[in-house]
C-alpha positions as CSV (number, residue, x, y, z in Angstrom):
1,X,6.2,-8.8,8.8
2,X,4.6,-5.1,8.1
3,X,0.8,-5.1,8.7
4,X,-1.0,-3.7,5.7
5,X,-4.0,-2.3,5.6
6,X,-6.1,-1.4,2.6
7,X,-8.8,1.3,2.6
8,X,-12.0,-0.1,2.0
9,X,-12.5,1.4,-1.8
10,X,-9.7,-0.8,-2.5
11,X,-11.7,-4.1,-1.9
12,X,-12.8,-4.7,-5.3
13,X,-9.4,-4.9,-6.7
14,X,-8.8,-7.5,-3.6
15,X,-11.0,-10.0,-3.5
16,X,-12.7,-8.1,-0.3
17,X,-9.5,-8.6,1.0
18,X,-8.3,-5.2,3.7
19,X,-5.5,-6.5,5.9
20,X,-2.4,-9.0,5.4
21,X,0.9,-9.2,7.0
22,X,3.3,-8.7,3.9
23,X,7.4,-8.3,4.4
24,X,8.6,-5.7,2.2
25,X,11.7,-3.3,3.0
26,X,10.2,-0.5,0.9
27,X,7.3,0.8,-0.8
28,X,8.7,0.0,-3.9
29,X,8.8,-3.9,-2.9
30,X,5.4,-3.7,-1.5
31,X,3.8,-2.2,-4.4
32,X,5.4,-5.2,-6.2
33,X,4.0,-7.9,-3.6
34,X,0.5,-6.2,-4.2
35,X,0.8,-6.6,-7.7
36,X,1.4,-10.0,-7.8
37,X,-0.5,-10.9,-5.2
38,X,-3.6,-9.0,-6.6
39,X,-3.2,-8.1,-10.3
40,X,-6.1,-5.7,-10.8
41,X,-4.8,-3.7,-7.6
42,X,-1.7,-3.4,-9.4
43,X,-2.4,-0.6,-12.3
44,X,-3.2,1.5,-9.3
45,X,-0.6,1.2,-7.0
46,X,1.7,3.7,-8.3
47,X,-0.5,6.2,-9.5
48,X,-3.7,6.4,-7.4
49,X,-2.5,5.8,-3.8
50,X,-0.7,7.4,-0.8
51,X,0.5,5.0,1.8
52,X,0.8,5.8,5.4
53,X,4.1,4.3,7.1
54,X,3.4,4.3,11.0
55,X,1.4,7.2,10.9
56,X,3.5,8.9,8.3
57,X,2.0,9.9,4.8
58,X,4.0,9.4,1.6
59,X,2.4,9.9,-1.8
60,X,5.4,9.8,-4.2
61,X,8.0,8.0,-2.2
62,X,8.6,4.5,-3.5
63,X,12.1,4.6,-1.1
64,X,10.2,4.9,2.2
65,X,11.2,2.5,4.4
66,X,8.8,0.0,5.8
67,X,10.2,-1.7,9.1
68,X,9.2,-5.3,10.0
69,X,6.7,-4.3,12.5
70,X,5.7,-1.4,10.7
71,X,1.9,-0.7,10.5
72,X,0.9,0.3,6.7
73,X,-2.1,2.0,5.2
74,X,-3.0,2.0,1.6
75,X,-5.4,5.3,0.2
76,X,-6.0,7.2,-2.0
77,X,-4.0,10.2,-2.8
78,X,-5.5,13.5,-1.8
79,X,-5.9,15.9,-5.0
80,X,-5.1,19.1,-3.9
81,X,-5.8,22.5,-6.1
């Protein structure tokens, strides 16, 4: 299982919760385990956050792999100008 981690902003949408271990193939399927798992989290997902796949940063890529022993971080995007 990937090991998720969620930025601390995030909490409040989570319970408090910042880590899990989640299996998800893609960020797709993990924005959908997040959803479920924690519904007011889920509004954001696609539109508010970046995720960082093993040190990697994706903002729009919902097809990014995520490997079983991947290490994940949820954030917020970066607004650039």
């Amino acid at each position: 299982m990937a090991r998720i981690s969620l930025s601390n902003n995030l909490a409040p949408y989570t319970g408090g919760e910042t880590s899990l271990d989640l299996d998800a193939g893609n960020v797709r399927q993990l924005f959908r385990a997040l959803g479920e798992r924690y519904p007011d989290l889920a509004p954001r997902l696609e539109s508010e956050l970046a995720v960082a796949i093993d040190g990697v940063v994706y903002q729009d890529s919902l097809l990014a792999p995520i490997g079983p022993d991947s290490e994940v971080l949820l954030f917020s995007k970066i607004a650039g100008g």
